[in-house]
N, C-alpha and C positions, 0 to 999 in steps of 0.2 A: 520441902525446902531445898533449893539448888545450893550447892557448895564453892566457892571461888576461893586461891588461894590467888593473894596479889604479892607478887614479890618485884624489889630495886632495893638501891643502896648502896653508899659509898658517898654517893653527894646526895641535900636535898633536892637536887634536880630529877634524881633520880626515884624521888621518894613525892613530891609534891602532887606530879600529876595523877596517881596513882590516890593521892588522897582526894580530889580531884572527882576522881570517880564513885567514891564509897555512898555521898550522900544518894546517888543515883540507883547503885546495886543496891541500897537498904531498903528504898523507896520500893524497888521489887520485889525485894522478899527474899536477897542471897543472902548467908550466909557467911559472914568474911574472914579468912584467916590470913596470917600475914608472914610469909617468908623471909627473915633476913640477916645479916649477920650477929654474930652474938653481943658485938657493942658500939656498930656503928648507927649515925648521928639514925637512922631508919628506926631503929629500935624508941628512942624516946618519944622521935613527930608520930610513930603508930600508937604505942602505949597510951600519950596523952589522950587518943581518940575514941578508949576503951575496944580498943580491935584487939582480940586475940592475937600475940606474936611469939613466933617460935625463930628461936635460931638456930643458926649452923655455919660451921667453919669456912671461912673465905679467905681465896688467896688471889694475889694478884697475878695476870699473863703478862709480864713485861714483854716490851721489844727492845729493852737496854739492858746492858748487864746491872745487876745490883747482889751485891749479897743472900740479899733477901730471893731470887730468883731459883737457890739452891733447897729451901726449906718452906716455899709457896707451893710447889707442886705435890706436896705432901695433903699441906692443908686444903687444896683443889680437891683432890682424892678422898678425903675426910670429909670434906663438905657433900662429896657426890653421894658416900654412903649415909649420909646422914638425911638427904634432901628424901633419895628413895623411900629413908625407911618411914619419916613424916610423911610424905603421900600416899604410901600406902595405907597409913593408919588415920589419915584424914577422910581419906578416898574422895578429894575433889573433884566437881564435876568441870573447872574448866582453871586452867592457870592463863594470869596474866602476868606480864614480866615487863618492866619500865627500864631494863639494864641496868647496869654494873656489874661486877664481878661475882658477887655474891648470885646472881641471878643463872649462873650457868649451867650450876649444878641441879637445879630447882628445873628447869626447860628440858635438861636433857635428862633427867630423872624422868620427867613428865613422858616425854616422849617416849622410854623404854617401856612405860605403865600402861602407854597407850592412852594418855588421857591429855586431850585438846590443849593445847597452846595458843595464846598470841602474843605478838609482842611487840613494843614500840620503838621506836629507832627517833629521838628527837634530832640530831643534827643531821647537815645536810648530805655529812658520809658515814656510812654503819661503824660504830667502836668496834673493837675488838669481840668484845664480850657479845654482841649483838650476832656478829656472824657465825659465831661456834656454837649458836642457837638457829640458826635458818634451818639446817634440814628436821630441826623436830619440832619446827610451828607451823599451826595451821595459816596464819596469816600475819604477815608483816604490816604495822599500821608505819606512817612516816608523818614529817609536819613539812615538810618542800620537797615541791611538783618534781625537782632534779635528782631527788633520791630514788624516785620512782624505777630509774635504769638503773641502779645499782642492786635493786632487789630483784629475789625471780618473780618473773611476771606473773606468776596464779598464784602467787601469795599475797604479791604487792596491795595497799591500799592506801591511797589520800586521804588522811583522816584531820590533819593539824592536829594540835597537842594538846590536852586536857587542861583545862583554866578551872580552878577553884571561886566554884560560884559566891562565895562572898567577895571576890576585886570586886563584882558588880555590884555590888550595894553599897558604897560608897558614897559619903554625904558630905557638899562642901563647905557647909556651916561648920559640922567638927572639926574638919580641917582648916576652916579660918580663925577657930577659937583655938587648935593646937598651937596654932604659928606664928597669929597675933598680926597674920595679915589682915586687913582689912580695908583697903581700899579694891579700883576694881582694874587693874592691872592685870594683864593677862600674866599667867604664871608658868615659867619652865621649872620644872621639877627632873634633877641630876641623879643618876645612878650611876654608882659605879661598881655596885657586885655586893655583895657581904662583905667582903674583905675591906673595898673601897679600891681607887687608883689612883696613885699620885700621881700619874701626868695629864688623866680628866679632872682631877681637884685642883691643878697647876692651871693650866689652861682655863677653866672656867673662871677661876679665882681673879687672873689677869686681866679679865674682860667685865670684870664686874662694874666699872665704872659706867663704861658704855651700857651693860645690859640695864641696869639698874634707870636709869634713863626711861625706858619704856617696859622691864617687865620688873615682876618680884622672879625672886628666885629661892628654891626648897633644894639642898644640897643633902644627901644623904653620902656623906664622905669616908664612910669605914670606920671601925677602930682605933682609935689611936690617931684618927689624922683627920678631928675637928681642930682647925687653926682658931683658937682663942683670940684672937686681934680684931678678929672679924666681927664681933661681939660688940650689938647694937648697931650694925651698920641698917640702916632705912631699906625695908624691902628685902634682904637677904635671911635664909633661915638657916641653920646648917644644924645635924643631927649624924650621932655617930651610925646606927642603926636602929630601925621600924619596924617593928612588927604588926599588929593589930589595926595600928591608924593608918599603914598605907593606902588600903583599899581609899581612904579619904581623902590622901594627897594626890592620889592619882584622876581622884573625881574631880578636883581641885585645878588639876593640871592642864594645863592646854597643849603643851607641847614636852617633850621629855628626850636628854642627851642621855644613855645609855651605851654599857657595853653591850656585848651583840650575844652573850650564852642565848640557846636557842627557848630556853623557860621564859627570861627578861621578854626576849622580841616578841614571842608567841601571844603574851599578857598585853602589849602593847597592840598589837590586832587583835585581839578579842575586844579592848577596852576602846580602839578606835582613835589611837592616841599619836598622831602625828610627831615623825621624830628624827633625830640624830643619831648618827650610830659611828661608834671608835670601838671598834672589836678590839680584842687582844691580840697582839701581833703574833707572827707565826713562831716566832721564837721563844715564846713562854706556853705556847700551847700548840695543840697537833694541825693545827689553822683553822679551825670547826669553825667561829665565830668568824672568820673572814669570810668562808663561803655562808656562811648563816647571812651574814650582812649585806652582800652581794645578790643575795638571793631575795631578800627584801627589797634591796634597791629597782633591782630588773622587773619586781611587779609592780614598784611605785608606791610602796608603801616607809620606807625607810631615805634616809639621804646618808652616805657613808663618807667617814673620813678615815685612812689608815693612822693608824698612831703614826708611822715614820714622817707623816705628812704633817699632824698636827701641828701646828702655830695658833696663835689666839687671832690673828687676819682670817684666818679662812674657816675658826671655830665659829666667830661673831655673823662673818657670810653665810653661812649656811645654816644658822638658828635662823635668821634674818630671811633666807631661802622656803627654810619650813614654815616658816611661822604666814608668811607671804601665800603660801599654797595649801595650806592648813584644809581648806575646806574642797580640793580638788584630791588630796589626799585620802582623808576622810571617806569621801566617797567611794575610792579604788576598795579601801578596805572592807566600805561596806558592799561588794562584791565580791569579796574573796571566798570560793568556796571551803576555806579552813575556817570557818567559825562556828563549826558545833563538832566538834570533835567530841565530847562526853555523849550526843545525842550517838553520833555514830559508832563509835567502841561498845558500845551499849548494844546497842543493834545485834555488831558480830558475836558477844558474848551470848543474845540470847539466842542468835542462830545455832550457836555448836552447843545448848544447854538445851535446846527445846522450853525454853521458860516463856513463862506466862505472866504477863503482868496485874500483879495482887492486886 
């Protein structure tokens, strides 16, 4: 039996695709251990899965000053001897690595051990954390064609991003008995992140009159910022957060406004889900999701609005835009050579394992 340690964490973006791939390696026959910090959100989405997880100290690389930037490179250092001494005593035959921070020590351990790397780079420009790991992986995998030049060339691979094969079993009865739609109105279904966003829940909300007209709408609004007034409007559903029933709302969905993290978009080409896209502006974030969404757009798969742009005039246009192209869309996607990314990571995992399939 082959041995894999999968390590990410810090966000579950970092942790999802990664789970993503397990049902895949178990189907082979690996072995799975799970690297990650001692109590970040990684720890409970592994645990639940019965995977083995071991932790170890993580600190963050800022590029701004913080307090915190005086007593991380302790815990950086901590983490490094600690990664070593769990690979050694695992002796895995191959690490893979989905980013973040925690994952640094765990690559470059790997690397000194001499034992194979790969690792994933979901946005369209490599984190930090990602490139303090290029020279001890075997292969860099990316999910957009323009990351391609920003890796070195004999590591580089186009793979897109790991989709957790239950999105795709999604049944739209469940989801018209959750939401108590039932007519046959085509349906836009809103994301705005886990968190949620108050200026895509503003903006949609404004235009509800109009949309309500010709679609239902599924608003998944965050925490804290389902608007109670809204409550019994014909056609609108609004929920603070989904877990379990999305794969059915998204079965459910025809078309879906979305922020642009590179997990959200990737699931939306997997699923074939013609859409909208309002990244997060560059000033609340490093601009990932502006090039993420831009980068959808230029293969015709996405239609993009910048937040600063936002108004409910040019929200209402361009649902009206997609929804109009819906099935010229559709077909781009079903083109794209990113949609087996678990087939392909799979592949390179059993090339540098010599594995055989059980």
């Amino acid at each position: 039996m082959k041995r894999i340690v999968l390590t990410g964490g810090g966000t579950a973006g970092h942790v999802t695709p990664n789970i993503a791939l397990i049902p895949g390696l178990l189907e082979k026959g690996y072995d799975i251990q799970y690297i990650g910090s001692y109590d970040g959100i990684e720890k409970t989405l592994i645990e639940d899965l019965g995977i083995p997880y071991h932790g170890i100290s993580s600190g963050k690389l800022r590029r701004y000053f913080s307090i915190k930037n005086l007593t991380d490179p302790f815990r950086v250092l901590r983490g490094l001897s600690e990664a070593k001494k769990l690979l050694a005593k695992l002796k895995p035959d191959i690490v893979f690595s989905k980013g973040g921070f925690v994952t640094v020590p765990v690559v470059l351990s790997a690397g000194k051990l001499k034992i194979p790397a790969i690792i994933h780079e979901s946005d369209m420009t490599p984190g930090l954390a990602n490139k303090l790991c290029f020279s001890s992986a075997k292969k860099i995998c990316c999910s957009f064609p323009e990351t391609m030049k920003s890796l070195p060339g004999d590591k580089a691979v186009l793979t897109g991003l790991p989709i957790r094969d239950e999105l795709f079993q999604g049944d739209k009865n469940k989801a018209r008995e959750l939401t108590g739609l039932t007519d046959h109105k085509p349906v836009i279904l809103v994301v705005g992140g886990s968190l949620g966003s108050v200026s895509v829940n503003l903006a949609v909300r404004s235009i509800l009159p109009e949309l309500l007209k010709d679609f239902n709408v599924i608003h998944l609004c965050g925490k804290g910022k389902k608007d109670d007034s809204y409550d019994g409007t014909k056609g609108y559903v609004q929920y603070e957060y989904i877990k379990d029933e999305l794969k059915d709302l998204f079965a459910l969905a025809d078309i879906v406004i979305s922020r642009a993290g590179a997990n959200a978009i990737c699931e939306l080409l997997a699923l074939k889900k013609p859409n909208v896209l309002i990244p997060l502006p560059g000033t609340s974030s490093r601009g990932d999701q502006i090039l993420n969404a831009r980068s959808f757009e230029a293969q015709g798969f996405s239609v993009v609005i910048e937040e600063e742009e936002l108004t409910k005039e040019l929200l209402y246009e361009k649902v009206l835009e997609v929804f109009n192209d819906q099935d010229t869309i559709i077909d781009t996607m079903k083109n794209s050579n990113q949609n087996n990314a678990v087939d392909t990571i799979l592949r390179l995992i059993e090339e540098y394992t010599g594995h055989e399939t059980v």
